[in-house]
N, C-alpha and C positions, 0 to 999 in steps of 0.2 A: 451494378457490376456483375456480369455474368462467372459464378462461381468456377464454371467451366473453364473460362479465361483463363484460371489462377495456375490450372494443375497445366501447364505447359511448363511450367516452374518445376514439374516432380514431386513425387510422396516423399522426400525428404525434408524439402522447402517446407513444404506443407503444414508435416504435420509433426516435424520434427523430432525423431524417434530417438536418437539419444535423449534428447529433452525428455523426454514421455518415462524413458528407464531412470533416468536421473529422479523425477518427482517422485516416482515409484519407490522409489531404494528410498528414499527420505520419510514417504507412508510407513515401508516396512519396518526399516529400521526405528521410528518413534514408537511404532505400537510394540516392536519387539525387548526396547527401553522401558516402555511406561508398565506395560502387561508381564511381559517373561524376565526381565532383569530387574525389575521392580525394587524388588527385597535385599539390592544387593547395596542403596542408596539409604541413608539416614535419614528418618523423617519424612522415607514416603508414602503415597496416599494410593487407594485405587484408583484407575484411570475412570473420570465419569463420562456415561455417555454423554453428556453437552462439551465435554473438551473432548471426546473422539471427534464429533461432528464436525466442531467449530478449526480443527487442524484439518480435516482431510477437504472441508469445501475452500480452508484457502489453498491446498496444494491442488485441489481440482481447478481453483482460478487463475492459477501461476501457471499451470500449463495452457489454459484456454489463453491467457493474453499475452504467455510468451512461446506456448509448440505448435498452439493450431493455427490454421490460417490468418489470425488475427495478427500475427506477429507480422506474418509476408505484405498486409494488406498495411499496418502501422507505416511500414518504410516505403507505400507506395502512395498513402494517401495523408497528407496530415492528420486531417481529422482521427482516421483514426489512428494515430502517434499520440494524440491525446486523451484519446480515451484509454488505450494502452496505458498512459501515465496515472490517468486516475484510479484506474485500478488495482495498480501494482503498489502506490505511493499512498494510496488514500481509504482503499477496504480490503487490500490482501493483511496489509500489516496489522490490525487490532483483531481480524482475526483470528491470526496468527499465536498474536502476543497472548490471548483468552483460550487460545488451543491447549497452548501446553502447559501442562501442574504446576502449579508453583514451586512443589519440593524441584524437578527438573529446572528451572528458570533457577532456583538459587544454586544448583549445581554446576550450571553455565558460568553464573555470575559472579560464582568464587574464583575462579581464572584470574589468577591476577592483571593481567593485562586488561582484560574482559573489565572484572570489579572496576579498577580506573576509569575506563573509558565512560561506563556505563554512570559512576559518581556525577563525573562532570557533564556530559552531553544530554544527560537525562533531565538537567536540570532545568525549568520553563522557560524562562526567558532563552536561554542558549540552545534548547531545542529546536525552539519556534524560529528561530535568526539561521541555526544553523540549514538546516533544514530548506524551509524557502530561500535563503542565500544561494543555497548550493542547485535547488531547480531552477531558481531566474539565470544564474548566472547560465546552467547546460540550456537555455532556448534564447542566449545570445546568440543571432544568423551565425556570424563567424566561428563560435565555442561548437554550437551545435553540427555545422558541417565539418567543423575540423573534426572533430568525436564521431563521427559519424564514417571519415574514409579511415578506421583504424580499428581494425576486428578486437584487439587485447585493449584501448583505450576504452571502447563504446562500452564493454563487456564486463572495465574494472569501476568507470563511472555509474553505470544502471548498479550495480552491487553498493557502491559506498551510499548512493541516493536511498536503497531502501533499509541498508541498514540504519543508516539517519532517520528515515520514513519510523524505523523502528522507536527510533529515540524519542522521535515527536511524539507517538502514540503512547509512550510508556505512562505518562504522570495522567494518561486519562482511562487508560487501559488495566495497568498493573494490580495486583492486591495482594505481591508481598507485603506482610505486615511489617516488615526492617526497608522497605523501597518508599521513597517518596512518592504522595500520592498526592493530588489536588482534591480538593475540596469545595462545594457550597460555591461562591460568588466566583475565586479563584478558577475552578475549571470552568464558568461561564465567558469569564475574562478570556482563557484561554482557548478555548473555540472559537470565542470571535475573533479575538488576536489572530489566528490563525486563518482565519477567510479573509482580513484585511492586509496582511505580507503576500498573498497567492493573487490578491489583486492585481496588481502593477503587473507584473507579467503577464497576466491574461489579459489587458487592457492592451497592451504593449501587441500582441499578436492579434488581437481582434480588431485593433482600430489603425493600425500601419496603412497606410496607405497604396502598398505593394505589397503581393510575394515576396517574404525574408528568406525564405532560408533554399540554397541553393541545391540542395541534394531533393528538392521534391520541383526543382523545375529546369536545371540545368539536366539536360541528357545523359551530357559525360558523367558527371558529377552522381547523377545518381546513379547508374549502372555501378558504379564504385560502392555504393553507399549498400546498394542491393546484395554484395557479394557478403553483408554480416549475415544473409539467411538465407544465401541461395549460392550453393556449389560453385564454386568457377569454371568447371569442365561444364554444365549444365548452363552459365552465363553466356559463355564464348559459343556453345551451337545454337543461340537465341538470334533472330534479328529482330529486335526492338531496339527505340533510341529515347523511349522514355514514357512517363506512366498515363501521355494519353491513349494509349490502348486500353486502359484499364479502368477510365474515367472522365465523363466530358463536363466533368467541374471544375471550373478555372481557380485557378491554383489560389490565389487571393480569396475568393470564397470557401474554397476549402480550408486554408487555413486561421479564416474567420471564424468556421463553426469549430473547428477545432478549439479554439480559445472559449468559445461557449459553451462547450457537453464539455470541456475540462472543468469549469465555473460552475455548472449545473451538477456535476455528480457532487463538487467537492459541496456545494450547500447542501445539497439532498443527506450525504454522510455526515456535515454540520451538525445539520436540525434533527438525523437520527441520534447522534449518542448527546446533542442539548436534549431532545425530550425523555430519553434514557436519565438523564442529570434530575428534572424535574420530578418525571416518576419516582425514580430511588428517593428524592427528598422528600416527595408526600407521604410515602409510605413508613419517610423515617418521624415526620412529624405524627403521622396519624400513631407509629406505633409507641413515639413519647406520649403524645395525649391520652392514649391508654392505657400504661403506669400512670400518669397521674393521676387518675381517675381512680384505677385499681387502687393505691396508695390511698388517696381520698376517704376508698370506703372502709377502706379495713382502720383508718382512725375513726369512725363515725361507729363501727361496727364494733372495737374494744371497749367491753363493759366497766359500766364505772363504777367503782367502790367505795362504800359506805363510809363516812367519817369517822 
C-alpha cells in the first residue's frame, strides 16, 4: 500500500496530534510524579532507569498503534486491526504495569473503588475469563460492527479491554509485596491458560469461510466506521466507496492473516515472559544451591572440641 495513498486522509488522520499531546502530558506528568513530587508520597523510591525505559517505550507504543498511521490503516485493513489489538492488549500493558514504582501502583491502588476492582478482577482464574470473554465476545461480526459505527461506544470499549488487558497482566507482571502474585507451575498454568481462551476466536476468524465483519467490506458501512479517525469535513470532500483503493487483498484473506499475526505475536509474548519464568527459576535454584553449599561448609569448617 502506497503510503502516499494514506495522506489524502490529512495530517490529522494520520498522525493524530491531539493523540501525540495526550501521550506526551501522560510522559510528563509521570516523570514529574515519580522525579519532582517524589517526596511528597510515603514509602517512595527513586525512579530507576529500567522503570523510566520500560514506561516511556510503552507510551511511545500507544501512540504508534493508536496516533500514527497504524491506527488509519487498523480501520481500513483487518489485518492490521489485529495487530493493532496485539499490541495494545498483549505488550503495551506488562509494560506498562513494570513502568511504574510500586510505591506509585500502591498509591493508585489504595482508591477505594480502584483497591475493589483490582481484589477481584486481579484474581487468575477471573482475569483470564474476564479478559478473553470480553475480546471474543468485541470480534463478534455483529458486536464488532455495531462498536465500530459509534465514535464514544468503540472509544469506551478499547478503554475497559485494556484496562482488563491490565488485569490479565497483573498476577504475572506485579511485585507489590501485599498484591497477589503467581508463582512456579501456577504462572505456567496461566500463560498457557491464556493462549488456549484466545484460541477459539482466532480460530473463529481465520477459518470462517467468508469476510465477517461488515465495516471492512461493505462501502457504506465502512466510510461510517472510518469517521472514528478521520474528520467528517475531510470524509465528505473524499470520493472513495471503500478500501479497495487502499488494498488488492481480498477481504477473506485479509482477514485470515489477521487472525494469524494476532496468534503469532500473542505466542511470541507467550514464550517471552514463559522463558523469563524459567530464567528467574534457575537462577532461584542455582542461588538455593548455593546457601546450601555455603551452609555445608561452614558445618565441616566449625572446629571441634576436645572432650
Amino acid at each position: 500500500m502506497p503510503f502516499g495513498t494514506l495522506s489524502i486522509f490529512g495530517f490529522r488522520a494520520l498522525w493524530s496530534p491531539y493523540f501525540m499531546i495526550f501521550v506526551l502530558l501522560l510522559i510528563a506528568g509521570f516523570f514529574y510524579l515519580t522525579i519532582q513530587k517524589r517526596h511528597q508520597f510515603a514509602g517512595s523510591e527513586p525512579l530507576t532507569k529500567k522503570e523510566g525505559i520500560l514506561f516511556v517505550t510503552s507510551m511511545v507504543l500507544l501512540y504508534i498503534i493508536k496516533g500514527s498511521p497504524v491506527d488509519l490503516l487498523a480501520h481500513i485493513m483487518f489485518s492490521f486491526h489485529m495487530v493493532q489489538m496485539a499490541f495494545l492488549y498483549l505488550v503495551i500493558p506488562p509494560l506498562f504495569i513494570a513502568g511504574v514504582p510500586n510505591w506509585l501502583w500502591q498509591e493508585i491502588i489504595e482508591w477505594p473503588v480502584i483497591r475493589s476492582m483490582f481484589r477481584f478482577f486481579t484474581k487468575p482464574l477471573i482475569a483470564l475469563v474476564a479478559f478473553n470473554g470480553l475480546f471474543s465476545v468485541y470480534h463478534i461480526p455483529l458486536v464488532m460492527d455495531f462498536v465500530k459505527m459509534h465514535l464514544l461506544l468503540h472509544a469506551s470499549y478499547t478503554v475497559l479491554l485494556f484496562v482488563f488487558a491490565i488485569f490479565l497482566w497483573w498476577p504475572l507482571v506485579n511485585s507489590l509485596p501485599d498484591q497477589y502474585q503467581l508463582h512456579g507451575l501456577k504462572k505456567i498454568g496461566y500463560i498457557l491458560g491464556d493462549g488456549v481462551l484466545l484460541t477459539p476466536a482466532c480460530g473463529l476468524i481465520i477459518f470462517a469461510p467468508e469476510a465477517m465483519y461488515a465495516t471492512y467490506t461493505d462501502g457504506e458501512l465502512w466510510l461510517k466506521a472510518m469517521a472514528l479517525c478521520v474528520p467528517g469535513t475531510t470524509l465528505s470532500g473524499l470520493d472513495i466507496s471503500g478500501p479497495e483503493l487502499f488494498t488488492n487483498i481480498p477481504a477473506r484473506e485479509d482477514q485470515q492473516l489477521g487472525g494469524v499475526l494476532m496468534k503469532i505475536i500473542q505466542e511470541i509474548v507467550l514464550a517471552t515472559i514463559l522463558a523469563k519464568v524459567f530464567f528467574d527459576w534457575y537462577k532461584k535454584e542455582q542461588s538455593d544451591s548455593e546457601r546450601v553449599d555455603e551452609a555445608g561448609s561452614l558445618v565441616h569448617q566449625e572446629p571441634r572440641h576436645a572432650d
